[in-house]
C-alpha positions as CSV (number, residue, x, y, z in Angstrom):
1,X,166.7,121.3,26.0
2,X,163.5,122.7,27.7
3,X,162.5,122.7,31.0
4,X,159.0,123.3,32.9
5,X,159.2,123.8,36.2
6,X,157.4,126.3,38.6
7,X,159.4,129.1,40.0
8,X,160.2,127.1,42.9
9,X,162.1,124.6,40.7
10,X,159.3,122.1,40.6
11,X,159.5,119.9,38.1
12,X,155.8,119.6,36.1
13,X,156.6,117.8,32.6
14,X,159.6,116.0,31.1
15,X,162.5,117.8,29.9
16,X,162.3,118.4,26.0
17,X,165.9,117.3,24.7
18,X,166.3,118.0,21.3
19,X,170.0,116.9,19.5
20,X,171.5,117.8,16.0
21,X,175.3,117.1,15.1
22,X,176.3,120.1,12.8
23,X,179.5,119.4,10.7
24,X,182.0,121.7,9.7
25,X,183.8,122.2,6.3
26,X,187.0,124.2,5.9
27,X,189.9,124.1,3.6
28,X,193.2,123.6,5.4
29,X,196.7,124.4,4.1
30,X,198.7,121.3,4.4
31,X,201.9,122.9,4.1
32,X,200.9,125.8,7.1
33,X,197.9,124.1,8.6
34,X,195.9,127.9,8.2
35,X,192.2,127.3,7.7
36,X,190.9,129.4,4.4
37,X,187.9,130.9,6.7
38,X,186.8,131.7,3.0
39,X,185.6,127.9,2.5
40,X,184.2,127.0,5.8
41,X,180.5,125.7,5.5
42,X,178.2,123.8,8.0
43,X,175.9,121.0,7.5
44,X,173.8,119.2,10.2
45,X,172.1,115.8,10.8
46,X,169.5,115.7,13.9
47,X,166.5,117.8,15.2
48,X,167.3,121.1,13.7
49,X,168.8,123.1,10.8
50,X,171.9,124.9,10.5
51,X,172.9,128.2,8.8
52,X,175.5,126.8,6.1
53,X,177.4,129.8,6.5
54,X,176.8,131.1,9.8
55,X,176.5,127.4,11.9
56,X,174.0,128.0,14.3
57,X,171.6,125.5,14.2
58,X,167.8,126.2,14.6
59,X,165.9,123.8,16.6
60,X,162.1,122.5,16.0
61,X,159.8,124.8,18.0
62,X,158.4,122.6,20.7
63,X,154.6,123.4,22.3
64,X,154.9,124.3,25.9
65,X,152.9,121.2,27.3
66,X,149.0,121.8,28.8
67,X,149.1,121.7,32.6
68,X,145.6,122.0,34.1
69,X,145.6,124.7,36.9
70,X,148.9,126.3,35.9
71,X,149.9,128.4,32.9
72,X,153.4,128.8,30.9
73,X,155.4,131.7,30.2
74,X,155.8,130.2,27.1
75,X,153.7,128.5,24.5
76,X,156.5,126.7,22.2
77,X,159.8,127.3,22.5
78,X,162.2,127.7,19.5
79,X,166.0,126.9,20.4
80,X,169.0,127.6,18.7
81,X,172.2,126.1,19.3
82,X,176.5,127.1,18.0
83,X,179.3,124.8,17.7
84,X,180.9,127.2,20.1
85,X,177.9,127.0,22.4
86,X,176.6,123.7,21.7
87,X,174.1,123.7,24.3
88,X,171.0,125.3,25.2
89,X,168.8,125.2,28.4
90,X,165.2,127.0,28.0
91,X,163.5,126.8,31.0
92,X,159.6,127.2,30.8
93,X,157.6,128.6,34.0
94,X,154.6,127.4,35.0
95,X,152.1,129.5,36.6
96,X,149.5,128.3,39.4
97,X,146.2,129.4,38.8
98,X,143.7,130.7,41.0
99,X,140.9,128.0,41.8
100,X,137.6,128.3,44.0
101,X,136.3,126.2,46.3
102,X,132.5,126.8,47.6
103,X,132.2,126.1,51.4
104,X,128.4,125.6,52.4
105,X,127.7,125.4,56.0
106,X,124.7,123.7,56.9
107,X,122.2,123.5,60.1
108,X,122.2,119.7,60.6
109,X,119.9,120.2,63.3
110,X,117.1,122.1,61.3
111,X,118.0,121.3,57.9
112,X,119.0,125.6,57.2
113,X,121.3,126.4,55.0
114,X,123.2,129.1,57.0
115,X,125.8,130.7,54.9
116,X,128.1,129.8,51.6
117,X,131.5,131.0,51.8
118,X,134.0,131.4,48.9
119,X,138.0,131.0,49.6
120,X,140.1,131.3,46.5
121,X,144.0,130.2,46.2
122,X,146.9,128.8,43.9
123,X,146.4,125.6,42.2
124,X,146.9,122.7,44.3
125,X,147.6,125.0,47.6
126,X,145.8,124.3,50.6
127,X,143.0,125.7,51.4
128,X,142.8,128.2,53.8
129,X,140.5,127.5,56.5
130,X,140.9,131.0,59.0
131,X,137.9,132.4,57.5
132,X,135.7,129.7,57.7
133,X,137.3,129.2,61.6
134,X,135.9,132.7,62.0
135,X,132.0,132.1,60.9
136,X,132.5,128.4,62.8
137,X,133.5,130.6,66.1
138,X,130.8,132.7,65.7
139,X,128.5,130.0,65.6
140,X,130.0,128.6,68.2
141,X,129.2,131.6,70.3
142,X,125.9,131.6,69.1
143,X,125.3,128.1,70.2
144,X,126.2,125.9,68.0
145,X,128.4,122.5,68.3
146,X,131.0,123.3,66.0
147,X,133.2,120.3,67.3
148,X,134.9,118.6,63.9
149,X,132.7,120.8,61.9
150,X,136.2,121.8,60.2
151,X,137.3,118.3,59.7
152,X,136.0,118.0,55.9
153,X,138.1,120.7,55.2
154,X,141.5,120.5,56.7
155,X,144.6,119.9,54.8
156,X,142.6,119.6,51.7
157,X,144.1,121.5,48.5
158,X,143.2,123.4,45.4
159,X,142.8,121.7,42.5
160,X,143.5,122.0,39.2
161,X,140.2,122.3,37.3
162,X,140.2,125.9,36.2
163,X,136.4,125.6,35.3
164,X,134.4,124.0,38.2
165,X,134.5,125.2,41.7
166,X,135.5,122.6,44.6
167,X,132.3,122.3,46.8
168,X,132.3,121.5,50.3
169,X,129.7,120.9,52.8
170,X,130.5,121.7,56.5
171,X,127.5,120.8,59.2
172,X,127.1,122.3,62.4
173,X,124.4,121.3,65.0
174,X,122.6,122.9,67.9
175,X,124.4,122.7,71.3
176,X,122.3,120.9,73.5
177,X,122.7,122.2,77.6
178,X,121.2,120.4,80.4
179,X,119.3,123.4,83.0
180,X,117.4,122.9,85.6
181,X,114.4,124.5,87.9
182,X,113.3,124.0,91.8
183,X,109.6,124.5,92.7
184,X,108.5,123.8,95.9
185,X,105.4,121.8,96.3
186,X,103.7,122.1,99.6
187,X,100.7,119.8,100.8
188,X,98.5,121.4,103.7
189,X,96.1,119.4,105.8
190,X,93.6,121.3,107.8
191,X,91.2,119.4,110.2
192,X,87.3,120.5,110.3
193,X,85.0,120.0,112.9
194,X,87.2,118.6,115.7
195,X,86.0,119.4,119.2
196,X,89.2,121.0,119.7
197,X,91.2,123.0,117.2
198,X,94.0,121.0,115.5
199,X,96.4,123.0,113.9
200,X,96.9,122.3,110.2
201,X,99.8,120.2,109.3
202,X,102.4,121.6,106.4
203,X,104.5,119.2,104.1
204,X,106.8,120.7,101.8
205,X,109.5,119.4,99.6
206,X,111.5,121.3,96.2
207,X,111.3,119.5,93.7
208,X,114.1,120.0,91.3
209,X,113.4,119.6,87.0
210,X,116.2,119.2,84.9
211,X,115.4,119.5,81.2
212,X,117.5,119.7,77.7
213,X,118.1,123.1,76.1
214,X,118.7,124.5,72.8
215,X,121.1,126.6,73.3
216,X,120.6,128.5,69.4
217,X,117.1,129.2,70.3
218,X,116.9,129.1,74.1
219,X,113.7,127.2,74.1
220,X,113.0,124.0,75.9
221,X,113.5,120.9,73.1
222,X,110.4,119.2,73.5
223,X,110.6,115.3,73.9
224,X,108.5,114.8,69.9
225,X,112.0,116.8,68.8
226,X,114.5,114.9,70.4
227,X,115.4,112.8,67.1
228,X,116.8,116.0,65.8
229,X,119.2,115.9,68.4
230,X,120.5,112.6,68.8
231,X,122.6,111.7,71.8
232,X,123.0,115.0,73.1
233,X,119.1,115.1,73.8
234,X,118.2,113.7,77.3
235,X,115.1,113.3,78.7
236,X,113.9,115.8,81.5
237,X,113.9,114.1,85.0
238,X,113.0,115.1,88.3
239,X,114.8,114.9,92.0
240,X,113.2,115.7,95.5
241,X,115.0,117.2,98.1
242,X,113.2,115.3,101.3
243,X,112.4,111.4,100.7
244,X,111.3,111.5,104.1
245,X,108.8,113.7,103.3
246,X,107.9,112.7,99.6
247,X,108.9,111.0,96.7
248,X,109.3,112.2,93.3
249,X,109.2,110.0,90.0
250,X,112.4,111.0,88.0
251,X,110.4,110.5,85.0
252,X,106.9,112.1,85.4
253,X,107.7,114.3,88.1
254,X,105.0,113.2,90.1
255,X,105.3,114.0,94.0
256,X,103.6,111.6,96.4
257,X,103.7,112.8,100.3
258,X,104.2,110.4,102.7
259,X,100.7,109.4,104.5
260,X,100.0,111.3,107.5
261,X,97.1,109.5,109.7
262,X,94.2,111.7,110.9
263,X,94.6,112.0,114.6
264,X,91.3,110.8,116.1
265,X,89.0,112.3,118.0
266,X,87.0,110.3,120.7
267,X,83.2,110.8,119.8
268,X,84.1,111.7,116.4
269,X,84.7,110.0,113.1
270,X,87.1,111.4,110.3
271,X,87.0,110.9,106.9
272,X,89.8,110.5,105.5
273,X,91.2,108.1,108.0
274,X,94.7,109.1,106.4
275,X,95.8,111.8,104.2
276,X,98.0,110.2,100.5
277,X,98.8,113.5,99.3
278,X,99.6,113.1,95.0
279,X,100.8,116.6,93.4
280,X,102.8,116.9,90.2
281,X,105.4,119.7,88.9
282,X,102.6,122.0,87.3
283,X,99.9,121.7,90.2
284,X,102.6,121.5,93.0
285,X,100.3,122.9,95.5
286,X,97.7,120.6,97.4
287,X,95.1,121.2,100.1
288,X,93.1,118.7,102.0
289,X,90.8,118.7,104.3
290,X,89.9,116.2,107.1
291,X,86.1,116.3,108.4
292,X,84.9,115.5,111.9
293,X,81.4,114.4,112.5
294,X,80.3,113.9,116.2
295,X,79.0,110.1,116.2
296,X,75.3,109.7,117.3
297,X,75.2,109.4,121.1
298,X,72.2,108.2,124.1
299,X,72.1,108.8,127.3
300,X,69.7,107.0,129.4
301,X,67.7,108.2,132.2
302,X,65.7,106.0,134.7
303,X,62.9,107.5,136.5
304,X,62.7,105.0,140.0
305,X,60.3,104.9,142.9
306,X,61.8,105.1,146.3
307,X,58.8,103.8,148.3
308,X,58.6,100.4,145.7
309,X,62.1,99.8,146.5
310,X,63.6,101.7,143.8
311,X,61.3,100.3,141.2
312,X,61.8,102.0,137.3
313,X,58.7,103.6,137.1
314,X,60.0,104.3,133.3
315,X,63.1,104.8,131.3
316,X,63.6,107.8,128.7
317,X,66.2,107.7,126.2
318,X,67.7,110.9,124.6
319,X,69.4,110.7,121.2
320,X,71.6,113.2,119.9
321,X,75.9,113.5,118.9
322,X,78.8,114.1,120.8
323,X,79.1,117.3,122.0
324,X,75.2,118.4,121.9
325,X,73.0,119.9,124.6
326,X,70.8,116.9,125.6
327,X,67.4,118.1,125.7
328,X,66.0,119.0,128.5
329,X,62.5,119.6,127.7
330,X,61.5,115.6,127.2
331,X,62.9,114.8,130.4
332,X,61.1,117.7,132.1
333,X,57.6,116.8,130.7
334,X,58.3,113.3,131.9
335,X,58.9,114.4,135.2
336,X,55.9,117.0,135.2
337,X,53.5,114.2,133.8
338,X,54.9,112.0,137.2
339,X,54.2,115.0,139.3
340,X,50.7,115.1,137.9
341,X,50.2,111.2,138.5
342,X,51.0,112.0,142.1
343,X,54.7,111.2,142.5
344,X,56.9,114.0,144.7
345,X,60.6,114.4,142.8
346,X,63.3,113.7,145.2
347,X,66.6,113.9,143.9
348,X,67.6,114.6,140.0
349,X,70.4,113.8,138.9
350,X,70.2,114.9,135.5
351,X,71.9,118.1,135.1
352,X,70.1,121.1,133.3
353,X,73.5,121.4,130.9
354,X,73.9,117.8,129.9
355,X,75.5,117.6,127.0
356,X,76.7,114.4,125.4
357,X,79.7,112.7,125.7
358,X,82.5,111.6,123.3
359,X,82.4,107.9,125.1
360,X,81.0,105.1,123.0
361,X,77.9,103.3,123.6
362,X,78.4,99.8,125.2
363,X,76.3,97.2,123.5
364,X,72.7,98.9,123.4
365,X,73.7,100.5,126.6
366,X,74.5,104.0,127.1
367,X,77.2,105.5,128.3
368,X,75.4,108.2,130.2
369,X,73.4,107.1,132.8
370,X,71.0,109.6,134.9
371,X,68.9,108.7,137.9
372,X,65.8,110.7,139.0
373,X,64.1,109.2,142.0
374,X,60.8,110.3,143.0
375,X,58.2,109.3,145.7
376,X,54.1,109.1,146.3
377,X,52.7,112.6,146.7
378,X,50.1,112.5,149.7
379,X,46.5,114.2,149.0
380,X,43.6,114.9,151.3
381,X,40.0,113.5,150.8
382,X,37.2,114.2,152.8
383,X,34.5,111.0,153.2
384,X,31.3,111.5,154.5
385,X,28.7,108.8,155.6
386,X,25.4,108.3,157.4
387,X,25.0,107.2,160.6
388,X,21.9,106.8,163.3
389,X,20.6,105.3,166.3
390,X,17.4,103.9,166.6
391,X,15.6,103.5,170.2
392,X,13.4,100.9,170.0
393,X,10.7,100.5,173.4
394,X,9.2,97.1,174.2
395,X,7.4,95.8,176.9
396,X,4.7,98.1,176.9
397,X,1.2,97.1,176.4
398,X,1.1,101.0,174.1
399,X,2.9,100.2,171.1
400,X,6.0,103.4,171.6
401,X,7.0,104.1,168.1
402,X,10.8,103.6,167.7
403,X,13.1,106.7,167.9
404,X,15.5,107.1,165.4
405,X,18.5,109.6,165.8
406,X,20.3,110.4,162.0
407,X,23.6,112.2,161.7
408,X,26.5,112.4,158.9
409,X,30.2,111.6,159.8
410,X,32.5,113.7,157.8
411,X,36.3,112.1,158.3
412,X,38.9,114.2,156.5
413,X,42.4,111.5,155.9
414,X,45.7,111.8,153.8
415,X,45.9,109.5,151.0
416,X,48.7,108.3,148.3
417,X,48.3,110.6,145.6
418,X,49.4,107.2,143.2
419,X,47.9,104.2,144.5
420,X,44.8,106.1,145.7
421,X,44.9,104.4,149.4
422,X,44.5,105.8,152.4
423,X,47.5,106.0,153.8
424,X,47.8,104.3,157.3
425,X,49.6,105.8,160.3
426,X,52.3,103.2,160.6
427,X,53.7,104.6,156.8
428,X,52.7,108.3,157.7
429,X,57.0,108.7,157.9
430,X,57.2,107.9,154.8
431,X,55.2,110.8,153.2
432,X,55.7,114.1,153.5
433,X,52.7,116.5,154.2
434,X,51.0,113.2,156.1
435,X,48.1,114.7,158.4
436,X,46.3,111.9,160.9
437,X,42.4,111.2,159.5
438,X,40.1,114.0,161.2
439,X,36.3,113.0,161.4
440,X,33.6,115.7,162.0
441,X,29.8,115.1,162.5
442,X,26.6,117.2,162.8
443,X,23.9,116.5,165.4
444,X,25.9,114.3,167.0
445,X,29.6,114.5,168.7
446,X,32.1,112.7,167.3
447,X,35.8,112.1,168.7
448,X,38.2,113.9,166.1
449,X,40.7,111.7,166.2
450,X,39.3,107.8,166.5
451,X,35.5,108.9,165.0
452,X,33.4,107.4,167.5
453,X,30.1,109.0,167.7
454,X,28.1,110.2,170.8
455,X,24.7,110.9,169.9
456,X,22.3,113.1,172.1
457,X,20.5,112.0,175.2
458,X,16.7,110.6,174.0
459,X,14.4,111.1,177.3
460,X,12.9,107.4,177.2
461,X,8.7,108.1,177.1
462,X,7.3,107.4,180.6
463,X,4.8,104.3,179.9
464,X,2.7,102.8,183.1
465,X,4.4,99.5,184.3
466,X,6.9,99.7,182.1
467,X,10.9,100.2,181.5
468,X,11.7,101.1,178.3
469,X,15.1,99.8,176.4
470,X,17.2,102.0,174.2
471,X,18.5,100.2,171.1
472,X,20.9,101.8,168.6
C-alpha cells in the first residue's frame, strides 16, 4: 500500500493498494505432524511475484503520481511483502514548491507604474503581504490613499504552477486634502474737492479660499484635473468674514462691498453719487475716488437811485462756482462809470471779499443779492447873459438920441450832475455840496443873491421946454 501525503499528513492522491495471495507448499508427517522445511515452496496469485523458495513477494513498482507545485520523495515505489509480514505501508512525501507571485503597484491617479515587488512561498501557502504593507505605508506617508489598496491581495495563496508567476496589480491614488488661505481685501474711498476735508472711509473684510490639494505633489489640483481625482476632488470655494460689510461668491470668489453713499456737499455735486465697490481674490485691494465740483453760482447786484425813489438804475450779474472770489473789478467799473455819469455812491453793500455761496439758485433768481444805492452828484455851471437899458427922450422938438446902457450878468448855480437841471432851492437838502445860485455883473450892480440889476445913474440931457423920460 502507498501513501502520498505531505509531511503534515495531508492527504494529496489515493492510496495505492496492491494485493497478492502467496501459497505455501510443505510436506507434513501424518504420523508426527513435523513439516519437512526441505519441501516447502511458495506460489502466488495477485499483483506481485513471489520467491518460490524464499516467499516474499515482490510487488509492481508503482509511479509516484505528478502533483503540480509539490514534488515526491519518491518516483515509483517497489513493495515487497512476507507471509510473516503480510503487509506493507510505503508512505510517499510530497514536497511544496516554491512559487512567485509579481505584485505591481500602480499610480491610479497618474497612470505611473511605481514599483514591482516579488514575494515567494510554498505552494498553495498564503501569500505574505508584510512587505508589500511596508511599501503601501510608505506611500501612505508620502501621500498616497492607500485605503483597500491591499484588498486584491489578502488571503490569496500560492499556486501550483511551477512555471508562470502569479501577477497582481495593487492601485494606490493621490490623497486629496482640503487647505485653505485668508487675504484681506480692503476698499478705500477718498473724497476730492469737498469744501471741507472728509476723511477717507476704509472697508475691509478676509476673505477665506479653501482649495483641494495633492498631497504627493503639494501643488494646487487645478479644476481641468479634477477627473483624475474623482470624488475626493472638490471645487475651491470662498467665505467672507463680515456680510455686513461685503459679500463673497463661494464660487468665484468675487467680493462686492456694500454701497456706501457719497455724503453731499451743499454747492457741490459728486460723481459717483454712491460708491459699489467689486474686488476679487487676486486684485483684493480697491481704491476709489469721489470728485467734488463747485456748481456754477450768480449773485445779483442792483445798482438803485435814492432820489427816484429807489429806482434800479441797472442790475449786474456775476457768474462764478461755489466757493469763488466774486469779482470785484466788474462791479467796481460799474460803479466808477455811475460816478462819471454824475451819480454820488451812498451805501455798498457788496463786500470787497464776496465769495460765492454753496446755496442754490432759486428759479433764475440768485441767491446772493447785493444792493448799492447811489444819489445825483451836484456840479456848478456858470451862465452868463446880456443885459441893457435903453433911455429913450421924447417930447423935445431936438430929436435926443436914445441912451443905451449894456452889461453882462454872470450867475454861478449848482446843478444835478445827471439830469443836467438846475437844481432849485426847495431840493438843495437833498444834495450834498448844494451852493445857492450867485450872479455877478460888470458895469452895472447886481444883487448876488436874487440877480436884479442896478444900472448907473444917466444924467437926462438938459433940452429947453422939455422933461425928458428914461425908458429901460
Amino acid at each position: 500500500m502507498s501513501i502520498y501525503q505531505t509531511a503534515d499528513g495531508t492527504t494529496k492522491a489515493p492510496t495505492a493498494t496492491q494485493t497478492a495471495i502467496v501459497t505455501r507448499h510443505v510436506m507434513v508427517d501424518d504420523v508426527t505432524g513435523d513439516e519437512d522445511g526441505t519441501t516447502v515452496t511458495y506460489t502466488v496469485t495477485g499483483d506481485g511475484t513471489v520467491d518460490a523458495a524464499t516467499g516474499q513477494v515482490a510487488f509492481a513498482s508503482i509511479d509516484t503520481p505528478t502533483l503540480a507545485g509539490y514534488t515526491a520523495n519518491h518516483k515509483t515505489v517497489t513493495a515487497t511483502a512476507t507471509m510473516t509480514s503480510p503487509t506493507k505501508h510505503d508512505v510517499v512525501v510530497y514536497t511544496p514548491t516554491t512559487q512567485t507571485a509579481t505584485v505591481t503597484i500602480v499610480d491610479a491617479t497618474t497612470g505611473a507604474k511605481l514599483t514591482t515587488m516579488t514575494l515567494t512561498g510554498s505552494s498553495n501557502s498564503t501569500v505574505p503581504t508584510d512587505a508589500v504593507q511596508t511599501y503601501l505605508d510608505k506611500l501612505k506617508a508620502a501621500g498616497y490613499n492607500v485605503t483597500d489598496a491591499l484588498t486584491p491581495l489578502l488571503q490569496q495563496t500560492f499556486d501550483t504552477d511551477d512555471i508562470v508567476d502569479q501577477p497582481y496589480m495593487l492601485t494606490v491614488t493621490h490623497h486629496v486634502s482640503q487647505q485653505s488661505e485668508t487675504r484681506t481685501s480692503t476698499n478705500t474711498i477718498k473724497y476730492i474737492g469737498a469744501p471741507t476735508v472728509i476723511d477717507p472711509v476704509t472697508q475691509t473684510v478676509d476673505v477665506t479660499r479653501t482649495y483641494s490639494v495633492d498631497d504627493v505633489t503639494g501643488r494646487e489640483i487645478q479644476a481641468t484635473d479634477a477627473d483624475k481625482y474623482g470624488t475626493a476632488y472638490q471645487a475651491e470655494h470662498f467665505t467672507g468674514s463680515n456680510d455686513a460689510v461685503a459679500t463673497v461668491d463661494g464660487t468665484t470668489g468675487v467680493i462686492t462691498y456694500q454701497t456706501i453713499p457719497t455724503k453731499p456737499q451743499a454747492g457741490y455735486t459728486a460723481k459717483p453719487d454712491r460708491i459699489d465697490a467689486v474686488a476679487t481674490f487676486d486684485n483684493l485691494n480697491v481704491n476709489e475716488v469721489v470728485q467734488y465740483d463747485a456748481k456754477p453760482q450768480r449773485a445779483q447786484i442792483t445798482f438803485t437811485d435814492a432820489m427816484a425813489d429807489n429806482r434800479v438804475i441797472t442790475t449786474v450779474y456775476l457768474k462764478g462756482e461755489t466757493g469763488g472770489a466774486m469779482d470785484q473789478a466788474e462791479v467796481q467799473a460799474q460803479i466808477a462809470a455811475l460816478e462819471k455819469a454824475g451819480y454820488v455812491l451812498v451805501t455798498n453793500a457788496f463786500p470787497t471779499t464776496a465769495i460765492f455761496d454753496a446755496q442754490d439758485d432759486g428759479d433764475g433768481v440768485p441767491s446772493q443779492l447785493y444792493e448799492i444805492v447811489l444819489k445825483h452828484g451836484v456840479t456848478t455851471t456858470t451862465d452868463t447873459k446880456p443885459i441893457s437899458s435903453t433911455i429913450i427922450y421924447q417930447g423935445t422938438t431936438t430929436k435926443v438920441p436914445d441912451k443905451v446902457v449894456s452889461a453882462e450878468v454872470t450867475k454861478t448855480q449848482s446843478v444835478d450832475a445827471v439830469t443836467g437841471d438846475e437844481i432849485l432851492p426847495a431840493d438843495a437838502a437833498k444834495y450834498d455840496g448844494y451852493q445857492a445860485p450867485k450872479y455877478a455883473l460888470a458895469a452895472a450892480s447886481v444883487d448876488a443873491q436874487t440877480g436884479a440889476v442896478t444900472f448907473a445913474p444917466v444924467t437926462t440931457p438938459s433940452m429947453p421946454a422939455t422933461q425928458g423920460i428914461q425908458r429901460r
